[in-house]
C-alpha positions as CSV (number, residue, x, y, z in Angstrom):
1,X,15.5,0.1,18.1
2,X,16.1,-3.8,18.6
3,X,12.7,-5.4,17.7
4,X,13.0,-7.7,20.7
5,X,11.6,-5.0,22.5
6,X,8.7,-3.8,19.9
7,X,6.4,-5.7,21.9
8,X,7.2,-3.1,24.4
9,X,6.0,-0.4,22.0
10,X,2.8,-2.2,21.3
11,X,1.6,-1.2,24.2
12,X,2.3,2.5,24.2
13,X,6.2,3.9,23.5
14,X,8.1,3.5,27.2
15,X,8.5,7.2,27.5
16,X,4.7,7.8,26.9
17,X,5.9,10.0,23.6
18,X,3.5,8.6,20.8
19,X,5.6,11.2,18.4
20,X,9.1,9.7,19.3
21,X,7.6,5.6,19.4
22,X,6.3,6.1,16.0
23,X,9.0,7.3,14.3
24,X,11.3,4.5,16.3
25,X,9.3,2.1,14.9
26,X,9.7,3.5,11.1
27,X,13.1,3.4,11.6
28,X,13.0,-0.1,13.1
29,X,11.4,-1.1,9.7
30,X,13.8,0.7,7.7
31,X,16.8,-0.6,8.6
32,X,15.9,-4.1,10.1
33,X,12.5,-4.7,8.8
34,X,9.6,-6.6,10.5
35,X,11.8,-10.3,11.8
36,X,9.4,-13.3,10.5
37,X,10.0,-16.8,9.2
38,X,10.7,-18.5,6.1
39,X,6.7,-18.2,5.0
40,X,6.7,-14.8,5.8
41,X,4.9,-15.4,9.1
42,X,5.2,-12.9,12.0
43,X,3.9,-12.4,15.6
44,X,4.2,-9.2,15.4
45,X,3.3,-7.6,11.8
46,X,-0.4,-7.3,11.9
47,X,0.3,-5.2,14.9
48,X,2.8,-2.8,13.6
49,X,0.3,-2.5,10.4
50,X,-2.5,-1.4,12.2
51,X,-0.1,0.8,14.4
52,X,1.2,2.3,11.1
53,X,-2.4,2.7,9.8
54,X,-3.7,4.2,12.9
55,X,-6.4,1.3,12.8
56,X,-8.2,1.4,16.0
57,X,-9.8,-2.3,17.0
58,X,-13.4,-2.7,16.5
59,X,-15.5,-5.4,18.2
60,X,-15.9,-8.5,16.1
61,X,-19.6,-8.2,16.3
62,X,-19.1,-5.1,13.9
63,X,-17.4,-7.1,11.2
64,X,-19.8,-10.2,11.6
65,X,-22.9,-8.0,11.2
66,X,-21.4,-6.9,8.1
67,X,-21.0,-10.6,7.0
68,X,-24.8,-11.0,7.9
69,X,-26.0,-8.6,5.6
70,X,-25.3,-11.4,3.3
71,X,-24.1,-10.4,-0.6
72,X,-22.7,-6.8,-1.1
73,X,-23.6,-5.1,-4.6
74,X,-20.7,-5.9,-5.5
75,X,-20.8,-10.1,-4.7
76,X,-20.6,-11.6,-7.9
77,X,-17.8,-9.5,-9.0
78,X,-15.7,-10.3,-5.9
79,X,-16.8,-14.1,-6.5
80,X,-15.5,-13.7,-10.1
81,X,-11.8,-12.7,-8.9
82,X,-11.6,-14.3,-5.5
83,X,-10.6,-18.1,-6.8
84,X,-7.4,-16.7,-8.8
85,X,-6.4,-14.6,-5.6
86,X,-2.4,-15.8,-5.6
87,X,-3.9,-19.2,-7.1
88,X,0.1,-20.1,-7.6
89,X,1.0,-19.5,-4.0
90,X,0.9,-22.6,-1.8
91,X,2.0,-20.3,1.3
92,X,-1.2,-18.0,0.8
93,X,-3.6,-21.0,-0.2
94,X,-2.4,-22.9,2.9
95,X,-2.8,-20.3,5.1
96,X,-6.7,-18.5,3.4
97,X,-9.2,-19.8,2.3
98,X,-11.5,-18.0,-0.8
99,X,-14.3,-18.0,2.1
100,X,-12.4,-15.9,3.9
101,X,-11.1,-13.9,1.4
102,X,-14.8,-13.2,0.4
103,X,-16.2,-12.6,3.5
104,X,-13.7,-9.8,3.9
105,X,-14.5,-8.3,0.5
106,X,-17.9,-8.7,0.6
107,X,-17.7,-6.5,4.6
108,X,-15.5,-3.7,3.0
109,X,-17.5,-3.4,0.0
110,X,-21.0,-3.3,2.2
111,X,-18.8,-0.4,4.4
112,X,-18.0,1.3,1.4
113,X,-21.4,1.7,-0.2
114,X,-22.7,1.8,3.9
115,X,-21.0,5.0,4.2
116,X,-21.9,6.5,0.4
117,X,-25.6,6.2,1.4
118,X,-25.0,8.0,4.6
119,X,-23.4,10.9,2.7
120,X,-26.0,11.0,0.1
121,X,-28.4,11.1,2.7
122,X,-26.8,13.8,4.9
123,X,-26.4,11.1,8.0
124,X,-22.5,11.7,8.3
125,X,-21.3,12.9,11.4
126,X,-19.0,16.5,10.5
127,X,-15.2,15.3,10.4
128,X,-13.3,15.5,12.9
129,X,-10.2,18.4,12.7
130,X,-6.9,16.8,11.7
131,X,-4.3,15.7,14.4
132,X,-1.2,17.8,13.8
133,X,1.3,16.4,11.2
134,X,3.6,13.8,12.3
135,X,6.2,13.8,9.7
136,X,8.3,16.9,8.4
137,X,7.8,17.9,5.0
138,X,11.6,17.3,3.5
139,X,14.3,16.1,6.2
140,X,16.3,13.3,6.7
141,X,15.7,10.0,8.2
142,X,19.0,9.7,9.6
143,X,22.3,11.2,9.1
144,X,23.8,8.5,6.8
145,X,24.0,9.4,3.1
146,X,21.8,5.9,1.9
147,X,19.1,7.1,4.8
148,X,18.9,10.9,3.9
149,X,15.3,10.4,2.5
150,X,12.4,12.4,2.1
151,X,9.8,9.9,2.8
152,X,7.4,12.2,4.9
153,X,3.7,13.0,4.0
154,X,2.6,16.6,2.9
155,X,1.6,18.8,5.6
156,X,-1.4,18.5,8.0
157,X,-1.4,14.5,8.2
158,X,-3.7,12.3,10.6
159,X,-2.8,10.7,13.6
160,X,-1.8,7.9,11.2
161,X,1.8,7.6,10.5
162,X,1.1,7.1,6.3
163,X,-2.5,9.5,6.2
164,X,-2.7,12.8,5.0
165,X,-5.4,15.5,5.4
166,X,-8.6,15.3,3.6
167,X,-7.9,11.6,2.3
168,X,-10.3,9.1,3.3
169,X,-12.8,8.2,0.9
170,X,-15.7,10.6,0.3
171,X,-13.6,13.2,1.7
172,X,-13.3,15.0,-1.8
173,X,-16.7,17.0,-2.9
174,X,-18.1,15.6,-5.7
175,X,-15.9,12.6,-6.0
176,X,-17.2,8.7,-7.6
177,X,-18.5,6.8,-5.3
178,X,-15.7,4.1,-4.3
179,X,-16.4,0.5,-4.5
180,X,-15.5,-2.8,-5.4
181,X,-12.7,-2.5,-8.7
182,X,-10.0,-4.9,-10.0
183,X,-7.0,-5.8,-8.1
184,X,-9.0,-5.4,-4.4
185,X,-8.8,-8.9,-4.0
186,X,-4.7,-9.1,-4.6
187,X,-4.8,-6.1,-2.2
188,X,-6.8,-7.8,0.7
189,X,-4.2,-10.3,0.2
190,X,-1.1,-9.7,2.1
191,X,-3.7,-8.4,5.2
192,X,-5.8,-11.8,5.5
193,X,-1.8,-13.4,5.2
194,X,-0.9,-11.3,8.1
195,X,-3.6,-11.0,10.6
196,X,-4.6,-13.5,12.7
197,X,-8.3,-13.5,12.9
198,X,-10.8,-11.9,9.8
199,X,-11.9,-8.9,12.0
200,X,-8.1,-7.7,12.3
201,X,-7.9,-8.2,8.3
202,X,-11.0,-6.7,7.9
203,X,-9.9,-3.5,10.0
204,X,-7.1,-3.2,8.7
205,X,-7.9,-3.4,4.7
206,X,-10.7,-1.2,5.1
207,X,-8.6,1.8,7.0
208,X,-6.0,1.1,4.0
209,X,-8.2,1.3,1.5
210,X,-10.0,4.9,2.9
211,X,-6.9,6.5,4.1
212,X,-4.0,5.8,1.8
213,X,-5.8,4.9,-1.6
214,X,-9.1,6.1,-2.0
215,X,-8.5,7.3,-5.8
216,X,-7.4,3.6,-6.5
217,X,-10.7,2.1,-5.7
218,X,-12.9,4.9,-7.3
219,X,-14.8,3.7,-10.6
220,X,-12.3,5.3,-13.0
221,X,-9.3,4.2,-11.1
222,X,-8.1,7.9,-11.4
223,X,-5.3,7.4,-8.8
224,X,-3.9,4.3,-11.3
225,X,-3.7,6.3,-13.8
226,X,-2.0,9.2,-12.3
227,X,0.1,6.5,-10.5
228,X,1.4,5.4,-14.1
229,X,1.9,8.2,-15.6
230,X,4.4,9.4,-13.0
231,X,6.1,6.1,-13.2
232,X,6.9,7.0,-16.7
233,X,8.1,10.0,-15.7
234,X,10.4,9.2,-12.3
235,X,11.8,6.7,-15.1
236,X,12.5,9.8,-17.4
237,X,14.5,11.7,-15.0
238,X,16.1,8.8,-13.0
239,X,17.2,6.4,-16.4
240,X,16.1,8.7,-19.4
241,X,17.9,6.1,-21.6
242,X,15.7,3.2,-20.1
243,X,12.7,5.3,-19.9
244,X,14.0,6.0,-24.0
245,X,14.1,2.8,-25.2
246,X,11.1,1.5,-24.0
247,X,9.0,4.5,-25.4
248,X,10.8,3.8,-28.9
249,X,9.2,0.0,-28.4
250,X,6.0,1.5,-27.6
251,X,6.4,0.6,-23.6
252,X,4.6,3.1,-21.4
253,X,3.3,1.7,-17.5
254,X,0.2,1.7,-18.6
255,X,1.2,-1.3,-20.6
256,X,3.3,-3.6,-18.2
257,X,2.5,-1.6,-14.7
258,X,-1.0,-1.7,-14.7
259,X,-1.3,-4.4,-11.8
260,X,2.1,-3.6,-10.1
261,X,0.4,-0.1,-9.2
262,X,-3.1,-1.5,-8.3
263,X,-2.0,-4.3,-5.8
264,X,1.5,-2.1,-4.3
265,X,3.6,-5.0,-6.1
266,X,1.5,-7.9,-4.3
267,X,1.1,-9.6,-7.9
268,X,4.7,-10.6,-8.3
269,X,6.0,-13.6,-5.7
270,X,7.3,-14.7,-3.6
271,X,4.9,-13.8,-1.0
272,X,7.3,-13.2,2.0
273,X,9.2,-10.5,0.3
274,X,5.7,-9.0,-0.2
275,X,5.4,-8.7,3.0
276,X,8.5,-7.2,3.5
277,X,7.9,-5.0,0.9
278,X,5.0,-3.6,2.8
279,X,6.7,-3.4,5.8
280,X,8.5,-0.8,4.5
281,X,5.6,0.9,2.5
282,X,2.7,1.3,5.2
283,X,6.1,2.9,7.7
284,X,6.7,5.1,5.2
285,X,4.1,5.8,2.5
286,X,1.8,3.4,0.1
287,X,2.9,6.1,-2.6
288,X,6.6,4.8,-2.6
289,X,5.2,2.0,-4.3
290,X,5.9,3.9,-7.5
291,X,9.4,4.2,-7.2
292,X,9.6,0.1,-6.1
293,X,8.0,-0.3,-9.8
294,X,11.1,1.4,-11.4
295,X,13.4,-0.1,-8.9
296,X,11.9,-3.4,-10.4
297,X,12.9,-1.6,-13.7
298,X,16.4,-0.6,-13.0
299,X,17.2,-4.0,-11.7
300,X,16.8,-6.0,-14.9
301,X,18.2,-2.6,-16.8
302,X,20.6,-4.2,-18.7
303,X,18.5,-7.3,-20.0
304,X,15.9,-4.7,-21.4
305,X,18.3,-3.1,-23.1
306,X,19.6,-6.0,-24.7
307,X,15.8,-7.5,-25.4
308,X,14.4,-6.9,-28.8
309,X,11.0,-7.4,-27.3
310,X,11.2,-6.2,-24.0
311,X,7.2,-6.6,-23.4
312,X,8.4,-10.5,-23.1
313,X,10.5,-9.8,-20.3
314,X,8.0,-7.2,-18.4
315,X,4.7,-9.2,-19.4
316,X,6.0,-11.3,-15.8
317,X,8.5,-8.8,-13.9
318,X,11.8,-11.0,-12.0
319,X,10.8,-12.4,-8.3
320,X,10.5,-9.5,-5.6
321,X,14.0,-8.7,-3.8
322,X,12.4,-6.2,-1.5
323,X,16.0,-5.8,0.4
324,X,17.3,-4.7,-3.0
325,X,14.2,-2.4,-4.2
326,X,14.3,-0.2,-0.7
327,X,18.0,0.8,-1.5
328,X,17.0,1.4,-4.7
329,X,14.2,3.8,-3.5
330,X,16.1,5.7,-1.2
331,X,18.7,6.7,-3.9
332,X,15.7,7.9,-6.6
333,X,14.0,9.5,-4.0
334,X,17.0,11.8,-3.6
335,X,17.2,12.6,-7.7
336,X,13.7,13.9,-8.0
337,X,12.4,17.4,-8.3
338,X,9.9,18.2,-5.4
339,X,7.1,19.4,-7.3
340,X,7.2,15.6,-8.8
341,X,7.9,14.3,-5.6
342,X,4.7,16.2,-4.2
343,X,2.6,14.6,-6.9
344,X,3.5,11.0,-6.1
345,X,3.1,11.7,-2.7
346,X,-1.1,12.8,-4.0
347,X,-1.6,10.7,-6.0
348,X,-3.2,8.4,-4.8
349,X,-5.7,10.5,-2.8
């Protein structure tokens, strides 16, 4: 699909077939990505994000009687990470402000422990039944070789294009209670970059954050860790002798992935291929971030291999080359076993 015409598709897919506009616009961002200028600005982003999230808009007056609640639980911790938000980016300092960036942090964490009160207290509504899935489980995106991907969601997703059943937060028995944790503020980010108003950020994070990561934001960061461990382990069956070395040097993710995993990769500049990055993870699944860590990996291959201390070179992982890091990620997807596969796709949930 030529995106001259996505504006078309943002209001409703021509041939009134949500199914068919959806997956256009996927493949749209696969091959030709989201078009923006040099800063990484676009018309048209925010819109296909909240498309891709399923993130229906909410009247401003709900996101400004959040800000009037005044300080979350969770204030002074947001105020302790909020000034060193992408403090080395000029493009994200020009464009947010740390009042903004607060104000949004400070509404999703007040949602957040909003809606644990109203569980504990038996005033949730019963859920909803799930839409039927959207994605096939296994397939191809396409018939060329590069394309043949299985990027789809496990069976019985929402109505959003990246959800799956049963993963918004809280939707787990017995689960933490999900709040404010490290790296929220590099992950609000990209949104406040994107969007054009604080309500449309706001909207936006907040559906993220419930749908596609709820084990990230739990107390113990349980979803982290899983993430890292199967880092280590796509790394073992895609470069065992990479994945080799740096276990003889002690290397595991937990060590140097820690933060690529918690923000999806929004820690290493520049900013624009960030963005493009994303593109290509809310069209097809936050839990690809995994792979783009070990695409990051395989692309400086040959100068860990040749580094004595390779936590030098990792400590501060090469600029983003998200162009680079998809292709990458469609050929590992291909080489691992589906049981794996199935876990990355979880994990995060």
């Amino acid at each position: 699909m030529d995106f001259m015409k996505l504006e078309h598709y943002l209001r409703g897919p021509p041939s009134g077939d949500i199914v068919k506009g959806l997956a256009e616009i996927r493949l749209a961002v696969l091959h030709h990505g989201i078009p923006s200028n040099n800063d990484g600005i676009s018309d048209l982003r925010i819109y296909i994000w909240l498309i891709l999230l399923n993130a229906a808009p909410i009247k401003t007056d709900i996101y400004l009687d959040l800000v009037r609640q005044g300080p979350s639980p969770a204030y002074t911790k947001i105020r302790n990470d909020t000034f060193r938000t992408l403090a080395t980016d000029p493009l994200f300092r020009r464009r947010v402000t740390e009042n903004s960036l607060t104000r949004v942090l400070n509404a999703v964490a007040w949602k957040l422990h909003d809606a644990h009160e109203a569980r504990v207290n038996g005033w949730q509504s019963p859920p909803t039944l799930p839409a039927p899935s959207l994605l096939r489980t296994g397939g191809s995106v396409t018939g060329s070789p590069e394309q043949s991907i299985r990027l789809s969601m496990s069976p019985g997703g929402r109505t959003s294009v990246t959800g799956t059943e049963g993963s918004e937060v809280g939707g787990q028995p017995g689960t933490e209670q999900p709040g404010y944790v490290q790296g929220m503020n590099v992950l609000a980010a990209p949104f406040l970059y994107a969007a054009r108003s604080e309500a449309e950020a706001f909207v936006a994070f907040d559906t993220f954050l419930r749908r596609e990561c709820p084990a990230y934001i739990r107390p113990s960061m349980d979803g982290v860790h899983r993430g890292l461990a199967l880092v280590d382990r796509v790394l073992e069956v895609v470069e065992p002798k990479l994945a080799g070395y740096l276990h003889s040097k002690g290397l595991t993710a937990q060590i140097y992935g820690f933060a690529s995993v918690t923000t999806l990769c929004a820690c290493t500049p520049p900013l624009p291929e960030v963005l493009n990055l994303w593109d290509f993870l809310l069209a097809w699944g936050v839990h690809l971030n995994l792979l783009c860590i070990v695409a990051q990996l395989i692309i400086i291959k040959e100068q860990i291999l040749q580094s004595s201390s390779p936590n030098q070179l990792l400590r501060a992982l090469p600029p983003l080359q998200s162009q680079t890091i998809k292709m990458i990620v469609l050929s590992i997807v291909e080489k691992l076993p589906e049981n794996l596969y199935q876990e990355i796709i979880r994990h995060a949930k």
